[in-house]
Each structure stands twice: as structure tokens, then as C-alpha cells.
KEPAGU-992431 format. One record per residue: x, y, z of N, C-alpha, C, O in turn; residue number from 0; residue in one letter. Coordinates in Angstrom, 1 decimal. Layout:
+--------+--------+--------+--------+--------+--------+--------+--------+--------+--------+--------+--------+-----+--------+
:   n.xx :   n.yy :   n.zz :  ca.xx :  ca.yy :  ca.zz :   c.xx :   c.yy :   c.zz :   o.xx :   o.yy :   o.zz : num : residu :
+--------+--------+--------+--------+--------+--------+--------+--------+--------+--------+--------+--------+-----+--------+
:      X :      Y :      Z :      X :      Y :      Z :      X :      Y :      Z :      X :      Y :      Z : NUM :      A :
...
+--------+--------+--------+--------+--------+--------+--------+--------+--------+--------+--------+--------+-----+--------+
// end
This chain:
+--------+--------+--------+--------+--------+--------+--------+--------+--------+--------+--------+--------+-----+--------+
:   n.xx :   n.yy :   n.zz :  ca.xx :  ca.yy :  ca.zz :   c.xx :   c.yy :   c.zz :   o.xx :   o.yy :   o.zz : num : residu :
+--------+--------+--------+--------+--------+--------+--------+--------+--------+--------+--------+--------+-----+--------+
:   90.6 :  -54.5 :   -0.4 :   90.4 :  -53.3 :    0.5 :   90.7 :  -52.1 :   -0.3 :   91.7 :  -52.0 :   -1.0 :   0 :      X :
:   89.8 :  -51.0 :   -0.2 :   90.2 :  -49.6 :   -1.2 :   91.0 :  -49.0 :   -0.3 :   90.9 :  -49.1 :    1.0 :   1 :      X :
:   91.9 :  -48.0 :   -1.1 :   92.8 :  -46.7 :   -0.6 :   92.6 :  -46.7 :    0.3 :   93.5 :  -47.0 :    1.0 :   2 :      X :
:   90.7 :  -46.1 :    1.0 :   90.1 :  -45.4 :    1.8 :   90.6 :  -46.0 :    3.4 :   91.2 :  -45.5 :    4.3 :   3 :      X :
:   89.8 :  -47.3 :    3.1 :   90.0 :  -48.4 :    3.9 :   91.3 :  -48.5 :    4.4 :   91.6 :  -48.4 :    5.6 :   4 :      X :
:   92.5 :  -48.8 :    3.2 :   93.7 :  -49.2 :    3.9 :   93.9 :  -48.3 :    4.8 :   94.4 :  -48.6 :    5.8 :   5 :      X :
:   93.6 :  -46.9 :    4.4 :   94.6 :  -45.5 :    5.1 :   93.9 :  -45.6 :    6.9 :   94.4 :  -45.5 :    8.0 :   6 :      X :
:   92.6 :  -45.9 :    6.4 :   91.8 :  -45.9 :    7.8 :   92.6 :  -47.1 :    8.9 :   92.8 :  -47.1 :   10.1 :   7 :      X :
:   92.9 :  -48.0 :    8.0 :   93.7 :  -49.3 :    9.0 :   95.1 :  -48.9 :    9.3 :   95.6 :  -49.4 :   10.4 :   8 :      X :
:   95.8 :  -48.1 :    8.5 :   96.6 :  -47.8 :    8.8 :   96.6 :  -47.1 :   10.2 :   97.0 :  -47.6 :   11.3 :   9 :      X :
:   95.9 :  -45.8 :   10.0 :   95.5 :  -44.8 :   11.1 :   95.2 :  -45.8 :   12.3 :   95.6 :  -45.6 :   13.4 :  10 :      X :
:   94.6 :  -46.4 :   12.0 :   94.4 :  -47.3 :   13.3 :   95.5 :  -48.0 :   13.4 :   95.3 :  -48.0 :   14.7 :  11 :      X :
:   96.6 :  -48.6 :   13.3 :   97.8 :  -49.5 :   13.4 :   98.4 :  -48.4 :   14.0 :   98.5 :  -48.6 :   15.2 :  12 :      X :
:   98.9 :  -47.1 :   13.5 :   99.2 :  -46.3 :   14.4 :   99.1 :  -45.7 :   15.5 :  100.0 :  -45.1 :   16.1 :  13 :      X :
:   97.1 :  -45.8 :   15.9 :   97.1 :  -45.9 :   17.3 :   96.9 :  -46.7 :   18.0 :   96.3 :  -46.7 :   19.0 :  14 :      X :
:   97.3 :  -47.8 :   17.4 :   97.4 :  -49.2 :   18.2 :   99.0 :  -49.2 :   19.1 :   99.1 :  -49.8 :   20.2 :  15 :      X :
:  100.1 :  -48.6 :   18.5 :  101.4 :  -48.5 :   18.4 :  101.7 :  -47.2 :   19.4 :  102.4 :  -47.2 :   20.4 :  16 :      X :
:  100.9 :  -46.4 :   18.9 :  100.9 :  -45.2 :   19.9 :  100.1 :  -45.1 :   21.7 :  100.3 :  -44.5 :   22.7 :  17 :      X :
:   99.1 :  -46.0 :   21.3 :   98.5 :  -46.9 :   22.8 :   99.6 :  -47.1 :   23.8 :   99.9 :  -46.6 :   24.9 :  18 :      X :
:  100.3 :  -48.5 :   22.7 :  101.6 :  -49.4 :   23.5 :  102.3 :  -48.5 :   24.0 :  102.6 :  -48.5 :   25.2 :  19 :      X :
:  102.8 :  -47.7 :   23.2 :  104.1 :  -46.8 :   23.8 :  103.5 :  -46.1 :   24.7 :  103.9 :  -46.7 :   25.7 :  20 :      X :
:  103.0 :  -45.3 :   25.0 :  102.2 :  -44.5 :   25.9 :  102.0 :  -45.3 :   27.2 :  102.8 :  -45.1 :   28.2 :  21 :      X :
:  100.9 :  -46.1 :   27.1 :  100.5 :  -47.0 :   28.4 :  101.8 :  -48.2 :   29.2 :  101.8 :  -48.6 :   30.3 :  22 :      X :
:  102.8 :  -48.6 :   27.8 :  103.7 :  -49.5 :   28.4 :  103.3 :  -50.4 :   28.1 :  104.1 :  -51.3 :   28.3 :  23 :      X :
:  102.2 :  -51.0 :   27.4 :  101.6 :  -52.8 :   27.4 :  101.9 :  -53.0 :   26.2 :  102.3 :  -52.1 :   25.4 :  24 :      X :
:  101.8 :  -54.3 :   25.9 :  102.1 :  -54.8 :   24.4 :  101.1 :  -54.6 :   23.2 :   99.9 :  -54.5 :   23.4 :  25 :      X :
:  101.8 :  -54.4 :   22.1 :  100.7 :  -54.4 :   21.1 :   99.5 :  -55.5 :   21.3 :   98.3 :  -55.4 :   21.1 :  26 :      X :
:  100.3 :  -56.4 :   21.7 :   99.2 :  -57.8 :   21.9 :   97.7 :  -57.3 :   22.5 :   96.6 :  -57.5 :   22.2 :  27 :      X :
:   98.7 :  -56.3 :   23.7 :   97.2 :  -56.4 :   24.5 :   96.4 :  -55.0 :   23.8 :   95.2 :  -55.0 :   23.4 :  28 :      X :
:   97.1 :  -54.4 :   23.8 :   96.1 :  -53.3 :   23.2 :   95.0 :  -54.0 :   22.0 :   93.8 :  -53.9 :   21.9 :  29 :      X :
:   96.0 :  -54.7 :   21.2 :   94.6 :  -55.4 :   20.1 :   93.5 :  -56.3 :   21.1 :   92.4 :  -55.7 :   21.3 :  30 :      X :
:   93.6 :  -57.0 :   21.5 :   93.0 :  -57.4 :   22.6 :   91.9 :  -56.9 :   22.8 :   90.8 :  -57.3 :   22.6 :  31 :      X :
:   92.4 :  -55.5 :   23.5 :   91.4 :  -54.9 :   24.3 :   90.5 :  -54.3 :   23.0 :   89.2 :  -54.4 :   23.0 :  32 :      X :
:   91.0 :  -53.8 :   22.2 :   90.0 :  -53.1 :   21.1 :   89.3 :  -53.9 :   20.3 :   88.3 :  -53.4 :   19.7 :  33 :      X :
:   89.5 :  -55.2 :   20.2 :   88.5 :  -56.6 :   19.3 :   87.6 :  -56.8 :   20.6 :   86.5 :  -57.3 :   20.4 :  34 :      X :
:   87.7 :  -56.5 :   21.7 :   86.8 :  -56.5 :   22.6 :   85.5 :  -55.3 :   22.6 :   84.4 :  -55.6 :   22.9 :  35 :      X :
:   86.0 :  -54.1 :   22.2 :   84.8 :  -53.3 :   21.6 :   84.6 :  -53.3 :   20.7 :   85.4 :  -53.6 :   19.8 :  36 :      X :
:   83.3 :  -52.8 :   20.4 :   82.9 :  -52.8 :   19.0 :   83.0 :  -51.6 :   18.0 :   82.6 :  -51.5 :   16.9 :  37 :      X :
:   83.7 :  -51.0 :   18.7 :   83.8 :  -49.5 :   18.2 :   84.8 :  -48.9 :   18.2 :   84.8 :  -48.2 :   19.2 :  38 :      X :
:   85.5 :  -48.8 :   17.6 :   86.3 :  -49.0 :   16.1 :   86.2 :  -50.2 :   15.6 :   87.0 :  -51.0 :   16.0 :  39 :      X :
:   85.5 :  -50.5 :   14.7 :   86.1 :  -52.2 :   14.3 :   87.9 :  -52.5 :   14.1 :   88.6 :  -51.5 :   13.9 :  40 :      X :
:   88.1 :  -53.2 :   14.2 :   89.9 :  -53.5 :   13.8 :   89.9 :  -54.7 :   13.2 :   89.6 :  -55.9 :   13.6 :  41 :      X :
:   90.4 :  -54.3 :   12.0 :   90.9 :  -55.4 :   10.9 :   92.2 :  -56.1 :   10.8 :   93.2 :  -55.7 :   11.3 :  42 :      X :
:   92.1 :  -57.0 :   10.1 :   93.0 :  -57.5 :    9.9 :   94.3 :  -57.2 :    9.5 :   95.4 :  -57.7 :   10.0 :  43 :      X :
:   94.3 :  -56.0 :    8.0 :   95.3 :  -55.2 :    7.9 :   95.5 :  -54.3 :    9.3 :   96.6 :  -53.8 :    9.4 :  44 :      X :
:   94.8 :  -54.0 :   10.0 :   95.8 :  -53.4 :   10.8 :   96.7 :  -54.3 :   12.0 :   97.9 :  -54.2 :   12.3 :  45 :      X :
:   95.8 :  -54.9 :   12.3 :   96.6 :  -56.1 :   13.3 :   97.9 :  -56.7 :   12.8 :   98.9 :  -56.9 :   13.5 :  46 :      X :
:   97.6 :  -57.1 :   11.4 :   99.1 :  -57.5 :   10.6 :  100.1 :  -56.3 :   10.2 :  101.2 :  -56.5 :    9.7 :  47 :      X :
:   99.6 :  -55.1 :   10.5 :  100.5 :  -54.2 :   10.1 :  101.3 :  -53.5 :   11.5 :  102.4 :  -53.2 :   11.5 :  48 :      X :
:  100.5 :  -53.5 :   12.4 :  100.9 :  -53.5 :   14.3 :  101.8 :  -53.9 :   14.9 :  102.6 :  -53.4 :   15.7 :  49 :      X :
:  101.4 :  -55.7 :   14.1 :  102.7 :  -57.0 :   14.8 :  103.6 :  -56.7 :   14.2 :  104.4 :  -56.0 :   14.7 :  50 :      X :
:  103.7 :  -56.9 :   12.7 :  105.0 :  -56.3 :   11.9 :  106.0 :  -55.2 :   12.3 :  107.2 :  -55.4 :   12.4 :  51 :      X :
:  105.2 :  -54.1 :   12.6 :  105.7 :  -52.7 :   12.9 :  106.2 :  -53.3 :   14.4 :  107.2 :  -52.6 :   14.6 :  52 :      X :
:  106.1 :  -54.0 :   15.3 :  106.2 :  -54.1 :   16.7 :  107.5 :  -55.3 :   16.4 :  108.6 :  -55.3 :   16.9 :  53 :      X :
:  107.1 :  -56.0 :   15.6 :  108.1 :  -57.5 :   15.7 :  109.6 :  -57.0 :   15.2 :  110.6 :  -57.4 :   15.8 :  54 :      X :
:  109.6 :  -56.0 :   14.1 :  110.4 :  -55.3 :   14.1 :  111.3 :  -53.7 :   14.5 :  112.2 :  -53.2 :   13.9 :  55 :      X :
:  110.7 :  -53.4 :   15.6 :  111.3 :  -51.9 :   16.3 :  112.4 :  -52.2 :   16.2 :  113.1 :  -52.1 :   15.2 :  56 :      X :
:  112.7 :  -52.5 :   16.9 :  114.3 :  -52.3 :   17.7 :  115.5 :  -52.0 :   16.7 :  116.5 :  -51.3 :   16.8 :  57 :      X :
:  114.8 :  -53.1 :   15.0 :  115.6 :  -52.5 :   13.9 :  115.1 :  -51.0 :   13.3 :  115.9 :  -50.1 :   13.2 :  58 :      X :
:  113.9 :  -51.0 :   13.1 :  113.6 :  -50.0 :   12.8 :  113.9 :  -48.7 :   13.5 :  114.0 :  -47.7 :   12.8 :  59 :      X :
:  114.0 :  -48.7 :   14.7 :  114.1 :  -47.7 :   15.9 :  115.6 :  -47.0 :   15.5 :  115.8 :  -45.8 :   15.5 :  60 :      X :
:  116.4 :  -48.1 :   15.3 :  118.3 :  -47.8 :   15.0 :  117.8 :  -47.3 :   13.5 :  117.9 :  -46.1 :   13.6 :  61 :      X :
:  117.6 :  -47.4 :   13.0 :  117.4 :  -46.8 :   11.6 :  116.8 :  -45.6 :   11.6 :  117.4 :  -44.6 :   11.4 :  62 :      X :
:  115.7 :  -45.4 :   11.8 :  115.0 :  -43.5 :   12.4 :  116.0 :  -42.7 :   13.1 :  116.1 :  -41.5 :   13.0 :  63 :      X :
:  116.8 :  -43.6 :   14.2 :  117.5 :  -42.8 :   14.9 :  118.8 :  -42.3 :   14.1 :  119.4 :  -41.3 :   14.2 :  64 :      X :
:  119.2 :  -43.5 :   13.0 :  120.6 :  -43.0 :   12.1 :  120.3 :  -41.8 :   11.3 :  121.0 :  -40.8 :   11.2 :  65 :      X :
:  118.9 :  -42.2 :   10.7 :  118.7 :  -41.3 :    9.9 :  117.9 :  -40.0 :    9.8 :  117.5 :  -39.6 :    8.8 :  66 :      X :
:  117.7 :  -39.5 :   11.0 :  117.1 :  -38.5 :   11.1 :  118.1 :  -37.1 :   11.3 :  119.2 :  -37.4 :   11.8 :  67 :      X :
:  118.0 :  -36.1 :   11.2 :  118.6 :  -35.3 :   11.2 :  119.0 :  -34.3 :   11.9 :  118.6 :  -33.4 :   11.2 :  68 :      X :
:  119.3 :  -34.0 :   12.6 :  118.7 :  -33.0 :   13.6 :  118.1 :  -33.5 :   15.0 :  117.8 :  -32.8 :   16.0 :  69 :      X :
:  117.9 :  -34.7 :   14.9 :  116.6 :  -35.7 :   16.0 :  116.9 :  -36.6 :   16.4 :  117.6 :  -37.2 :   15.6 :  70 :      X :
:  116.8 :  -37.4 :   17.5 :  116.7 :  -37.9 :   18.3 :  115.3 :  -38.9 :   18.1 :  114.3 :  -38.4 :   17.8 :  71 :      X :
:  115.4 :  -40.5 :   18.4 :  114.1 :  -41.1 :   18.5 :  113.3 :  -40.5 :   19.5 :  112.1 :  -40.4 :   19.6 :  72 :      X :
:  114.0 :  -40.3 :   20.2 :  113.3 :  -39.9 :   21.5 :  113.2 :  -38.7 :   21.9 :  112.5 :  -38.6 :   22.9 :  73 :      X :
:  113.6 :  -37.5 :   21.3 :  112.7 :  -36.2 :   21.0 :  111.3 :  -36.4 :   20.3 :  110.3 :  -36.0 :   20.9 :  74 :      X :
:  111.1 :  -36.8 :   19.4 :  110.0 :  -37.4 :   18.3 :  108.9 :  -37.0 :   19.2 :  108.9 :  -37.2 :   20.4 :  75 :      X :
:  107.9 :  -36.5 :   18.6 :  106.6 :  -36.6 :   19.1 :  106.3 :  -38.3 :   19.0 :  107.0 :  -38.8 :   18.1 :  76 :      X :
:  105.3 :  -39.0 :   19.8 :  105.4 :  -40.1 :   20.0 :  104.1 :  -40.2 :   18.6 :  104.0 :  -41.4 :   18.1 :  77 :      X :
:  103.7 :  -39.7 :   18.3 :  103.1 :  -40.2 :   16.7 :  103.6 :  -40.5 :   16.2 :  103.7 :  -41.7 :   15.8 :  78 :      X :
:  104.5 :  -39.0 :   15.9 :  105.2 :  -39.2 :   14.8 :  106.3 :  -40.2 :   14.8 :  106.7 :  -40.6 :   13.7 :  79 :      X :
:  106.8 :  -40.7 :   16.1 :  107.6 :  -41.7 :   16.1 :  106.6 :  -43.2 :   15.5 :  107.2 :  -44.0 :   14.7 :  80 :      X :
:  105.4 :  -43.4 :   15.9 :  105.1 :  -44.2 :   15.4 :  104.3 :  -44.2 :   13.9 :  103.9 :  -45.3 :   13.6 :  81 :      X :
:  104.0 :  -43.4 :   13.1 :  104.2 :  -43.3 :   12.0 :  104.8 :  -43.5 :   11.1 :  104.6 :  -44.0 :   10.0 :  82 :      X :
:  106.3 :  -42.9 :   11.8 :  107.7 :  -43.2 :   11.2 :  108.0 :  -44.8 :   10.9 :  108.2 :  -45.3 :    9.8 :  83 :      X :
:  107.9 :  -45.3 :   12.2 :  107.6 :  -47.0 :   12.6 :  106.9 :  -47.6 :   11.2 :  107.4 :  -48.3 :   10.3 :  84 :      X :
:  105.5 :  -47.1 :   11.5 :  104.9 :  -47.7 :   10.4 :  105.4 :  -47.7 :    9.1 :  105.3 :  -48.7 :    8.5 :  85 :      X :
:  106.2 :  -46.2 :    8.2 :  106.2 :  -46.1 :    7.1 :  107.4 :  -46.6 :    6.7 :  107.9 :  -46.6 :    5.6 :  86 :      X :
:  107.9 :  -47.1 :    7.8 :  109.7 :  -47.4 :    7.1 :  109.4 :  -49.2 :    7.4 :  110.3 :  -50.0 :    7.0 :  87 :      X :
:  108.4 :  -49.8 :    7.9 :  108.5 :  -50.9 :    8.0 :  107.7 :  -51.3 :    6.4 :  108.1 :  -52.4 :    5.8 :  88 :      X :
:  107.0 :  -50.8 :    6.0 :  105.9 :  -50.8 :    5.1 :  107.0 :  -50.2 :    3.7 :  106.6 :  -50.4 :    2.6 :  89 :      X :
:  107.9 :  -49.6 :    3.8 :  109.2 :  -49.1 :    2.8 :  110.2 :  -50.4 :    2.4 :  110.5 :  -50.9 :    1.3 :  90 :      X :
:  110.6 :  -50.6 :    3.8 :  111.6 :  -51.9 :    3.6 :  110.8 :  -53.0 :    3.7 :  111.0 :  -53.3 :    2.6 :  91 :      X :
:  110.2 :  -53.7 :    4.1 :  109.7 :  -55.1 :    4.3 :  108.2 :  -55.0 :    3.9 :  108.0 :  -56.1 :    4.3 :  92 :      X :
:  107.5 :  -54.7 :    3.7 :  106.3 :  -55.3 :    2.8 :  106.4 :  -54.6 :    0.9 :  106.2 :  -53.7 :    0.1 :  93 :      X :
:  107.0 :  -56.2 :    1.0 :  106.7 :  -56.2 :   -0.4 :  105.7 :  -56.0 :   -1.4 :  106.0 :  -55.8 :   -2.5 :  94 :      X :
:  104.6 :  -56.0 :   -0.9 :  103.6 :  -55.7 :   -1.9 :  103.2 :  -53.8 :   -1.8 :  102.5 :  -53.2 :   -2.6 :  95 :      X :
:  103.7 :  -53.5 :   -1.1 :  103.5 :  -52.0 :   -1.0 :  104.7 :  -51.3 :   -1.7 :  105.9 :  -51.2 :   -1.2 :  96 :      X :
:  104.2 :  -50.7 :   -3.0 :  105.3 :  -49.7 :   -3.5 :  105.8 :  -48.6 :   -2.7 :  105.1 :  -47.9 :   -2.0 :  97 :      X :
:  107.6 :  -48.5 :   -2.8 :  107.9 :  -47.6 :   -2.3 :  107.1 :  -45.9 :   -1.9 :  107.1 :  -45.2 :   -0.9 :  98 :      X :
:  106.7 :  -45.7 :   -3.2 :  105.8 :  -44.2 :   -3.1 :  105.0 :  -44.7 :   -2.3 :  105.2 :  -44.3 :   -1.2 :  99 :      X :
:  103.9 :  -45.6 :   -2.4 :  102.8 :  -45.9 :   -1.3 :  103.2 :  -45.8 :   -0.3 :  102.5 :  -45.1 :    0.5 : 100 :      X :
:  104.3 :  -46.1 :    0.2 :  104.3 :  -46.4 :    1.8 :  104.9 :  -44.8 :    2.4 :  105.1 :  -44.8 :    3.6 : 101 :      X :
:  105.1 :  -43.6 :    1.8 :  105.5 :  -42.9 :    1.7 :  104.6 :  -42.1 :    2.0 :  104.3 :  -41.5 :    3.0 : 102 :      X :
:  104.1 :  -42.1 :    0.6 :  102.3 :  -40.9 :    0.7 :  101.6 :  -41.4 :    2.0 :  101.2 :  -40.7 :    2.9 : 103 :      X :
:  101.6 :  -42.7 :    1.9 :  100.6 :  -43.0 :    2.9 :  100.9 :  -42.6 :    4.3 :   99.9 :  -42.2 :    4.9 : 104 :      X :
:  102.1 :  -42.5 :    5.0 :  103.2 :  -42.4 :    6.5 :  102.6 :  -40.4 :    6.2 :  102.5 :  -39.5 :    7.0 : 105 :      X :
:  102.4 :  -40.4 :    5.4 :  102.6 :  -38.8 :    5.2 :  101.0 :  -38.2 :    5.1 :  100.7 :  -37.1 :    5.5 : 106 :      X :
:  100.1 :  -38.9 :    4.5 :   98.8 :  -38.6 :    4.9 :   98.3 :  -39.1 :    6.5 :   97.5 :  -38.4 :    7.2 : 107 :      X :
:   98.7 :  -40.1 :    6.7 :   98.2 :  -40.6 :    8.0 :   98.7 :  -39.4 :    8.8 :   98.2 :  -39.3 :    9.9 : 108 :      X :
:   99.7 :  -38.3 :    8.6 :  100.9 :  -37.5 :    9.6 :   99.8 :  -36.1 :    9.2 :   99.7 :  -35.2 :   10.0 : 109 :      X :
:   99.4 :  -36.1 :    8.4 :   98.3 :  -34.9 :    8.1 :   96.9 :  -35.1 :    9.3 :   96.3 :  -34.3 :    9.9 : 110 :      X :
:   96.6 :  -36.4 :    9.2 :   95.4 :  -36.4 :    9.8 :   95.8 :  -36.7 :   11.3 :   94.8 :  -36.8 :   12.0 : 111 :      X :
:   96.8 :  -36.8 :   11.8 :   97.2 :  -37.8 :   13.3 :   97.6 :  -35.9 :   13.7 :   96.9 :  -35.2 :   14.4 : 112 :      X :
:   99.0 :  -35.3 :   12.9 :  100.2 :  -34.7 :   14.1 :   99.8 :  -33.0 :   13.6 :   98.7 :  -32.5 :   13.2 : 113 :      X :
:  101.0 :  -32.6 :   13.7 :  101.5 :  -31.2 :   13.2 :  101.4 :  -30.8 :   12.1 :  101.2 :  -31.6 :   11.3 : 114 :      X :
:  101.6 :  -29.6 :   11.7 :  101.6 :  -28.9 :   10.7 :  102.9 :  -29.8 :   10.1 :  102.9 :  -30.8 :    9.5 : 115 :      X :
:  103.9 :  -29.0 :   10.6 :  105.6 :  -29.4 :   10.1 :  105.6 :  -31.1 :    9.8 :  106.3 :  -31.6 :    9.0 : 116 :      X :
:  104.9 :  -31.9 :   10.5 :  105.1 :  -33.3 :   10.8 :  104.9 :  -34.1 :    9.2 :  105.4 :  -35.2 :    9.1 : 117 :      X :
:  104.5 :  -33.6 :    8.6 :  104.7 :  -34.5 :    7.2 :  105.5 :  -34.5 :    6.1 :  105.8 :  -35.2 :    5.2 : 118 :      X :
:  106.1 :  -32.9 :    6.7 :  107.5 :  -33.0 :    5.5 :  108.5 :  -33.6 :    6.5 :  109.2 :  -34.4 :    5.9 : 119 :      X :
:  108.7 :  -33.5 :    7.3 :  109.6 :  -34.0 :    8.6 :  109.4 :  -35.7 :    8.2 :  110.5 :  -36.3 :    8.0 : 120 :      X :
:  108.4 :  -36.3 :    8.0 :  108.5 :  -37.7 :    7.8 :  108.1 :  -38.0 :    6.3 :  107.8 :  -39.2 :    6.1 : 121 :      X :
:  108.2 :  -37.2 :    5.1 :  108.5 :  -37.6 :    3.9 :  110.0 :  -37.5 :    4.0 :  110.5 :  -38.7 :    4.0 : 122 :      X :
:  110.8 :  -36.4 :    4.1 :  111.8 :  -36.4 :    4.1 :  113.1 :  -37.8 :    4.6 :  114.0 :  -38.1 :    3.8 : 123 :      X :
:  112.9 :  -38.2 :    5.8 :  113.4 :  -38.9 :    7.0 :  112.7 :  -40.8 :    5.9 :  113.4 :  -41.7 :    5.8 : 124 :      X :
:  111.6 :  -40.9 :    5.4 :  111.2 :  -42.0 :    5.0 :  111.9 :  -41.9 :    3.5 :  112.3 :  -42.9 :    3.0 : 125 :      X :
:  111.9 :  -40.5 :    2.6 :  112.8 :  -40.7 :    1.3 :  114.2 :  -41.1 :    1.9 :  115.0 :  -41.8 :    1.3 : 126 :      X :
:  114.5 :  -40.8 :    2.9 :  116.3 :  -41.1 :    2.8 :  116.1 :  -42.4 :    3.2 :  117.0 :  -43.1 :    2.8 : 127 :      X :
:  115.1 :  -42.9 :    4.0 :  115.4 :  -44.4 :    4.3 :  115.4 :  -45.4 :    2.7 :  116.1 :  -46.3 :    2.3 : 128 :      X :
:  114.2 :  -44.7 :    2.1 :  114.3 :  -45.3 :    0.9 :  115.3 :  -45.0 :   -0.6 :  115.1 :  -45.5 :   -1.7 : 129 :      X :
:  116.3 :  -44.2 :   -0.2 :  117.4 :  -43.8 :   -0.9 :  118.4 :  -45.2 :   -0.7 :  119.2 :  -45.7 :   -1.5 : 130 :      X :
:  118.2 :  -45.4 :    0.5 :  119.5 :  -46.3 :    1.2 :  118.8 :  -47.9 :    1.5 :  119.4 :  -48.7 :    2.2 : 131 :      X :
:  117.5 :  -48.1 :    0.7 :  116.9 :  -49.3 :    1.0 :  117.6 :  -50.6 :    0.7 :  117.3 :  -51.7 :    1.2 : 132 :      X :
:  118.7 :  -50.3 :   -0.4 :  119.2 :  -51.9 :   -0.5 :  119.5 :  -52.3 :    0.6 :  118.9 :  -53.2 :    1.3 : 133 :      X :
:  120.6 :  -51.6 :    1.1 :  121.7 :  -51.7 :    2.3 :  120.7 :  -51.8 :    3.6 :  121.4 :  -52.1 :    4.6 : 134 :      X :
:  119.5 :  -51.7 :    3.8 :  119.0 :  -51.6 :    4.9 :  117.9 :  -52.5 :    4.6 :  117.9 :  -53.4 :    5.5 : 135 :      X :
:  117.3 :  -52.7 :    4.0 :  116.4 :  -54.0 :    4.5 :  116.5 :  -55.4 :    4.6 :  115.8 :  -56.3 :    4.1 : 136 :      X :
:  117.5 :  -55.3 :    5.6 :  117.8 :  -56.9 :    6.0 :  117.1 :  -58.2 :    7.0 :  117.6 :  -59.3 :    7.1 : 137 :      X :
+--------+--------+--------+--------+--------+--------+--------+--------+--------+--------+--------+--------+-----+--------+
// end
């Protein structure tokens, strides 16, 4: 799959994530419903990047909330919360994704999804996660 491609699956994992939170249903169903239309297609990297990002919150969630600054998870624009999601799951636990990738990428997907401010706000908050990655990716 190129760059192009991944970043596009990405962007979609994150409004697969941002669906759930919003509407209240599970990632499950949201994919569900979207392999049911044909428009967006949804791939497989995103679906495997969705469950991941979902099977793991609750850790992830305690960790954005240690380490952010100034914030609250729950101030967070809900993107950007799940962006965050994505880039610290894709930091600490997928191995095949170098630390800078998972980084640039949480931070271009944050150019095309949020805010002006929203991409240094989540380079920042995903370098410290990755400053402290021994100790945290358990």
C-alpha cells in the first residue's frame, strides 16, 4: 500500500473512531455499516487499525490524559482525541511503523481532519509519549 493510500486509511480509521464516539456504538458497528456502502471503500488497514486503536483505549486514554498538558481528555476536540488515539497506538504498539511515521502521519491526518493549532498540539503531546515509550508500551 503507498504513503498515499495508508494516510487515506488512516483518515478513515479516524472517522471510524470519531463515528463511535459521537453516536455511542461500537467500532464494530460502525465498520459494519460502512462495508455495507460502497462509498468510501474501507480497507483492511483501516479496520485493523480501528480495532487496535479501540481494543486498546482505556490504556491509551490514561496516557493522553497523563500526558498532555494543560488538557484534559475530555476537553479534546473529539478528533483530535481520536487522532491522538490513533498516533500513540501506532507509536507504542505497531511495530512495523517507525516512531517518526506514526508521528508525521497523527499530524498530517490533524492538518486535513482539525484546527489550525491542532497539529502542533498533537506533535507535541505524541513526541512526549514517544520520549517515555520504554516505560509505556506495555
Amino acid at each position: 500500500m503507498s504513503g498515499g493510500a495508508r494516510r487515506k486509511a488512516r483518515r478513515r480509521a479516524v472517522e471510524v473512531l470519531y463515528e463511535s464516539e459521537l453516536r455511542g456504538v461500537t467500532v464494530e458497528r460502525v465498520i459494519e455499516r460502512r462495508r455495507a456502502q460502497p462509498e468510501p471503500p474501507i480497507n483492511e488497514f483501516t479496520e485493523h487499525l480501528a480495532f487496535a486503536v479501540d481494543e486498546r483505549r482505556d490504556r491509551i486514554d490514561e496516557l493522553l490524559d497523563r500526558f498532555a498538558i494543560g488538557w484534559t481528555l475530555e476537553r479534546m476536540p473529539v478528533v483530535d482525541r481520536n487522532i491522538l488515539r490513533m498516533g500513540a497506538y501506532e507509536l507504542l504498539w505497531a511495530d512495523d511503523i517507525p516512531d517518526g511515521v506514526a508521528i508525521s502521519e497523527a499530524v498530517a491526518v490533524a492538518k486535513e481532519l482539525s484546527t489550525d493549532e491542532s497539529p502542533s498540539f498533537i506533535n507535541g503531546l505524541l513526541s512526549r509519549l514517544m520520549e517515555n515509550k520504554a516505560e509505556l508500551a506495555l
